[in-house]
C-alpha positions as CSV (number, residue, x, y, z in Angstrom):
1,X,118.4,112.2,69.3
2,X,115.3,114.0,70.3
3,X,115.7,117.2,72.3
4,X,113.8,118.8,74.6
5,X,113.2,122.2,72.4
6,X,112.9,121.1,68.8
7,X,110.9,122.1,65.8
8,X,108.6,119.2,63.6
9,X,107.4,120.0,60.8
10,X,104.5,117.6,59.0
11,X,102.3,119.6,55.9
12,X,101.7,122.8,56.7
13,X,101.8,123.0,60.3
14,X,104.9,123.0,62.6
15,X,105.4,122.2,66.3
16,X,107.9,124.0,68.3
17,X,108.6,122.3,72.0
18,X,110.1,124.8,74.6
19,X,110.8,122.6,77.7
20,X,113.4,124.0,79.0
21,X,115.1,127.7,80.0
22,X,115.3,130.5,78.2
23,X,118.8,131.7,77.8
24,X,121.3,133.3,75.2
25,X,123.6,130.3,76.4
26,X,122.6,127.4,75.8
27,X,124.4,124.6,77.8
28,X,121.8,121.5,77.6
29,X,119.4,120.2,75.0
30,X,116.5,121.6,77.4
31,X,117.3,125.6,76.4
32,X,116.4,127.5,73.8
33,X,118.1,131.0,73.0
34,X,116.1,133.4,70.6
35,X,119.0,133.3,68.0
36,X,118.8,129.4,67.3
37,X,114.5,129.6,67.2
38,X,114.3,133.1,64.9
39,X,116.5,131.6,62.8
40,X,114.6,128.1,61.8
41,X,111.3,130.6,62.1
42,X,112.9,132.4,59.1
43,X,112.8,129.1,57.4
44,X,109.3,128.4,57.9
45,X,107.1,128.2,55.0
46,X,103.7,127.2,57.0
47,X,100.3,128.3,57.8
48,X,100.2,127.1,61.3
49,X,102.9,127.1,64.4
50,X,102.2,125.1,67.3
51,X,104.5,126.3,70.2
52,X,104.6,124.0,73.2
53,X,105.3,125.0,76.3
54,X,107.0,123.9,80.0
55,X,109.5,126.4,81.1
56,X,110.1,128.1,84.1
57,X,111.2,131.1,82.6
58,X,114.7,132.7,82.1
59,X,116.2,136.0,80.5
60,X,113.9,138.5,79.9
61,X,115.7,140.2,76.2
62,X,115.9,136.3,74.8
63,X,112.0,135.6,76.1
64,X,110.8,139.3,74.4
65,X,112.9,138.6,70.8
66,X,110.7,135.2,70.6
67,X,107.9,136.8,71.5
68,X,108.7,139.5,68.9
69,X,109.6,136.5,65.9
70,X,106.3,134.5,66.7
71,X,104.2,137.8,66.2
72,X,106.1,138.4,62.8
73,X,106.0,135.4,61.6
74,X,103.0,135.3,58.8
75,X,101.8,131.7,59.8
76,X,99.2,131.8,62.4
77,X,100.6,130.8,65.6
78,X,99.5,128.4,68.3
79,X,100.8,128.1,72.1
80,X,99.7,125.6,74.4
81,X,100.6,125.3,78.1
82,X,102.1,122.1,78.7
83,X,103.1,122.4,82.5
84,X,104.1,125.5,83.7
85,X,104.5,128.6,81.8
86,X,106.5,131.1,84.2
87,X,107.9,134.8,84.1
88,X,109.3,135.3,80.8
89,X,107.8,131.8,79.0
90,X,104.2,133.3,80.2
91,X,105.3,136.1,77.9
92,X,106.1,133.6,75.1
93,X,103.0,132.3,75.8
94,X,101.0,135.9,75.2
95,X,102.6,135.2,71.7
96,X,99.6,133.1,70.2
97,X,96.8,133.6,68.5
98,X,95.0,130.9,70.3
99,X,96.3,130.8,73.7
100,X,95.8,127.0,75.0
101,X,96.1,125.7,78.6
102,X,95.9,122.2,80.0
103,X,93.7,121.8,83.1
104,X,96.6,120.6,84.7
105,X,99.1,123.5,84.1
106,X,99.6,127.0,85.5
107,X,101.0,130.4,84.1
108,X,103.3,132.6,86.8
109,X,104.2,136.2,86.3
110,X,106.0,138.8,87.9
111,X,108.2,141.4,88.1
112,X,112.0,141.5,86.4
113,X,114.8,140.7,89.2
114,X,117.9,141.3,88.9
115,X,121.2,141.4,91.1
116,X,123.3,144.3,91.7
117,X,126.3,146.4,93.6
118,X,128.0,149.7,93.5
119,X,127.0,152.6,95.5
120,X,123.4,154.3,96.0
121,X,123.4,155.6,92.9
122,X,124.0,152.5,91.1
123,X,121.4,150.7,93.3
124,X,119.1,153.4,92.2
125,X,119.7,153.0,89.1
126,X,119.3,149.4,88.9
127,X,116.0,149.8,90.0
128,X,114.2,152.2,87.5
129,X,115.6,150.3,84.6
130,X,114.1,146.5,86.6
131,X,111.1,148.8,86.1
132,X,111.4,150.0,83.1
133,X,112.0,145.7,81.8
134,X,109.1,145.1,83.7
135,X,106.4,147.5,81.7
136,X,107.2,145.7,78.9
137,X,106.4,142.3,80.0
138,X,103.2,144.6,81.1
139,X,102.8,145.5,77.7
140,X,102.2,142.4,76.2
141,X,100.0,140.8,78.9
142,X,97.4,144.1,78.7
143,X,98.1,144.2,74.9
144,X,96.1,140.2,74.9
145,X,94.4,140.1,78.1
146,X,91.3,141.7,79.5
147,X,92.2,143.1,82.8
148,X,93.1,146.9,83.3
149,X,96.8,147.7,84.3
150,X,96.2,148.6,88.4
151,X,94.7,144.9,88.7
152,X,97.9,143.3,86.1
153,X,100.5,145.2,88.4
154,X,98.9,143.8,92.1
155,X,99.1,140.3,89.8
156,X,102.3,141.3,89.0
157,X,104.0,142.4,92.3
158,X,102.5,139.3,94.6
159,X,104.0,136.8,91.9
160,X,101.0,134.9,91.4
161,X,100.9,131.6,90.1
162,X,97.2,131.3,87.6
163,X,94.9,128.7,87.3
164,X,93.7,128.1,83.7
165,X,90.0,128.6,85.0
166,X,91.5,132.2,85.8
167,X,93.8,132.7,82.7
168,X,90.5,132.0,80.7
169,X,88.2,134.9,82.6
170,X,91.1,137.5,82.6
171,X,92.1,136.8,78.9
172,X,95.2,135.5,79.1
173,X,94.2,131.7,77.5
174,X,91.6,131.8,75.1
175,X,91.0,128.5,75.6
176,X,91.6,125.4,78.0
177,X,91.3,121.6,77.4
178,X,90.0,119.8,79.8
179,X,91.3,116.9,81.5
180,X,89.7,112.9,79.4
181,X,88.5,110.6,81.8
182,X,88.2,108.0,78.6
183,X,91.9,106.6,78.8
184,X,91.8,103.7,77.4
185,X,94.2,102.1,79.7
186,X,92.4,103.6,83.0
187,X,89.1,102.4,81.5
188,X,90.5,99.1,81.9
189,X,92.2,98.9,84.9
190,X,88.6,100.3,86.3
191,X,86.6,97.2,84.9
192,X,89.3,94.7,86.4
193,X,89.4,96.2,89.4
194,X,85.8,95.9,89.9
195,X,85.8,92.6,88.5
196,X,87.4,91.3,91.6
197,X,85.9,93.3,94.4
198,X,83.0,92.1,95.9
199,X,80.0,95.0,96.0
200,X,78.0,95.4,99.3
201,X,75.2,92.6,97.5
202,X,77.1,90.3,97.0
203,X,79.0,90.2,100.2
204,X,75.5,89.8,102.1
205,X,74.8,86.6,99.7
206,X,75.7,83.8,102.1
207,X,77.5,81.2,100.3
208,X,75.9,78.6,98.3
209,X,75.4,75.6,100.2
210,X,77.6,72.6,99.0
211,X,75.1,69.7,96.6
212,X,75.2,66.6,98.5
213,X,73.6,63.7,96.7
214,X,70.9,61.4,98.7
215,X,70.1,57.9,97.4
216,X,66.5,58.0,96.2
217,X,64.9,55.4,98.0
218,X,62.8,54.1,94.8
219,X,66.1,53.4,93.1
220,X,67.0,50.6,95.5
221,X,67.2,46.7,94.6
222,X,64.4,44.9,94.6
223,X,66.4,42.4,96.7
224,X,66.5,44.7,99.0
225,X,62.9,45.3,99.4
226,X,62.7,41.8,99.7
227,X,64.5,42.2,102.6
228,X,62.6,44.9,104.0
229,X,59.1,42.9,103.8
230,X,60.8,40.7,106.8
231,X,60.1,41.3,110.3
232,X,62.7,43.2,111.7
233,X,64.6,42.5,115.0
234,X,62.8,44.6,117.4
235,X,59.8,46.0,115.6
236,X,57.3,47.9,117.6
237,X,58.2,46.0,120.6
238,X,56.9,42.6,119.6
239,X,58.8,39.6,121.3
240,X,60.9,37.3,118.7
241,X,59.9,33.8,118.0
242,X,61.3,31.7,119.9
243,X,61.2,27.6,118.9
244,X,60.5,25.2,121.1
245,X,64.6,24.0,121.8
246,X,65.1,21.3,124.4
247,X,67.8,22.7,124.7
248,X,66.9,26.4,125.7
249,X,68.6,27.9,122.7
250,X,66.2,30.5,120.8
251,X,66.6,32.0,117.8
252,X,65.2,35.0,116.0
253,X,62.5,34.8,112.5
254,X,65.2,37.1,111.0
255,X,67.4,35.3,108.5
256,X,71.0,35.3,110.4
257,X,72.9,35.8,106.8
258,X,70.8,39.2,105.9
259,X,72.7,42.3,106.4
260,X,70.0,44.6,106.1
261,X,68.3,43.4,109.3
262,X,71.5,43.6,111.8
263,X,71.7,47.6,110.1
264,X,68.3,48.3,111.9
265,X,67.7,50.2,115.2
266,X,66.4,48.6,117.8
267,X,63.3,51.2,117.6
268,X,62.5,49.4,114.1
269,X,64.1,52.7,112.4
270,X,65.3,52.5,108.7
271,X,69.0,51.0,108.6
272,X,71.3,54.3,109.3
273,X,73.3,54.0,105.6
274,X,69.9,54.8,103.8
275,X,69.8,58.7,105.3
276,X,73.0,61.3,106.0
277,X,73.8,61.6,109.7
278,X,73.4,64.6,112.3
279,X,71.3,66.7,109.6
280,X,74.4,67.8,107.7
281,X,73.0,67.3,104.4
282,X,73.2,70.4,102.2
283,X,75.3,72.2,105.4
284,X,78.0,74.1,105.0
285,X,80.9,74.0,108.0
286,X,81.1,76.8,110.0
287,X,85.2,76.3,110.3
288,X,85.2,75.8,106.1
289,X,83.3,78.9,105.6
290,X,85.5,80.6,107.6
291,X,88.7,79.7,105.9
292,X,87.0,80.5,102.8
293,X,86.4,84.1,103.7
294,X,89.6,84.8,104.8
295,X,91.2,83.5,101.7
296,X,89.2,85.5,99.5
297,X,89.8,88.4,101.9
298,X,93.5,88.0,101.6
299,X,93.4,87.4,97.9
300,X,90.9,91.1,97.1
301,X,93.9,92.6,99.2
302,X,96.4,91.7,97.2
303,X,94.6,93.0,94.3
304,X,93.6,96.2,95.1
305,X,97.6,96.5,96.5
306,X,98.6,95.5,92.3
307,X,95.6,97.8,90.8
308,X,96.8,100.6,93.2
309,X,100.3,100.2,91.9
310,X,99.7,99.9,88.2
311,X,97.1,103.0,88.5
312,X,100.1,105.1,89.8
């Protein structure tokens, strides 16, 4: 089972995870006491320790004995601020030789608390020796830091919370990694996600006009030009023939059993199959386009909604 402080070791190096309090009781895997973590340093035969670090803090005589075994320890040691390093981890912390923070993670410090009762003396008391603890916390930050002790104690008594930026110009990091925007997984989900949103161009592209095929009107039967060499019914005003019928019945020149001639306008127009109607050729519907827009609307939605989830 893997527990939240632990020691690896691979080669000559060692990793040591503190995520958890700092406590001479130990009641879940998350806490470390400084009897359990001196003991397996006494064990190590490396040149490099890599202590890891996400604590909010705990007792103060458990956080300055690890403090005190790091330092002794021949191997060189390594701490890296994981999340937060607060009160008496930030002191753990000052136990590096390289002092790492991640852009995203802070350091805290302050001064000892401590609960009390009895009478004025007592209370008195109580309060010289929460100094006294506090100096040498005090100690150890001016001992690896770059700030004077007037400027560590207004730090100190406000209970500040430090940015990495801030840990690296006052000395307490020596060094901060920053942040990769290269994850392999975001890169991904980026390209996808632009893959189906529409950039300003395109969306001012109107859509492609739907191909509507036109007969080609040298492709047609010969039979049918035939046809169209007769007179038509109508042309250019010209009166039909008319035979001589003693019986008044005329009759047109136009051959009663071609088709062609009854598909011609009276105005002598071409027959009304050969051309598409109303102009719609090569015409998109107003009512289709439309609909179209509004489903690709809806679906860019629903994507952007899943991308925004799975970026979470």
């Amino acid at each position: 089972m893997k527990r939240y402080y632990q020691m690896e070791v691979a080669g000559n190096e060692a990793d040591i995870d503190i995520y958890g309090d700092i406590t001479s009781w130990p009641w879940v895997d998350s806490d470390v006491s400084s009897a359990n973590l001196s003991a397996q340093l006494a064990d190590l035969d490396v040149d490099v320790i890599n202590v890891n670090i996400n604590s909010y803090g705990g007792e103060v005589a458990e956080g300055l004995a690890i403090y005190n075994a790091l330092k002794r320890h021949k191997a060189k040691v390594r701490t890296c601020c994981d999340g937060f390093a607060c009160s008496i981890a930030s002191v753990v912390f000052m136990a590096g030789d390289e002092r790492i923070m991640n852009e995203a993670s802070l350091l805290m410090i302050h001064n000892a608390f401590s609960f009390a009762e009895g009478d004025a003396n007592a209370l008195r008391k109580m309060a010289d020796d929460l100094d006294l603890v506090t100096s040498q916390s005090k100690k150890i930050y001016l001992a690896n830091s770059n700030i004077d002790e007037a400027a560590l104690t207004e730090l100190m008594d406000k209970e500040t919370f430090i940015d990495p930026k801030d840990a690296l110009e006052m000395g307490f990091a020596t060094s901060v990694v920053a942040i990769s925007t290269d994850h392999p997984a975001q890169s991904a989900l980026k390209t996808v996600f632009q893959a189906v949103s529409n950039d300003e161009d395109k969306a001012s592209k109107p859509a492609p006009a739907p191909k509507v095929n036109v007969d080609d009107p040298s492709n047609n039967d010969p039979a049918d030009e035939n046809d169209e060499d007769e007179p038509a019914n109508g042309d250019e005003g010209d009166e039909p023939a008319v035979d001589d019928d003693p019986n008044g019945e005329g009759s047109t020149d136009s051959d009663p059993d071609d088709g062609s001639q009854g598909d011609s306008n009276a105005d002598g127009n071409e027959p009304a199959g050969d051309e598409p109607d109303d102009g719609d050729s090569g015409k998109a519907k107003p009512e289709d386009d439309e609909t179209d827009d509004d489903e690709k609307k809806k679906a860019q939605e629903g994507m952007r909604k899943l991308f925004s989830m799975l970026a979470r």
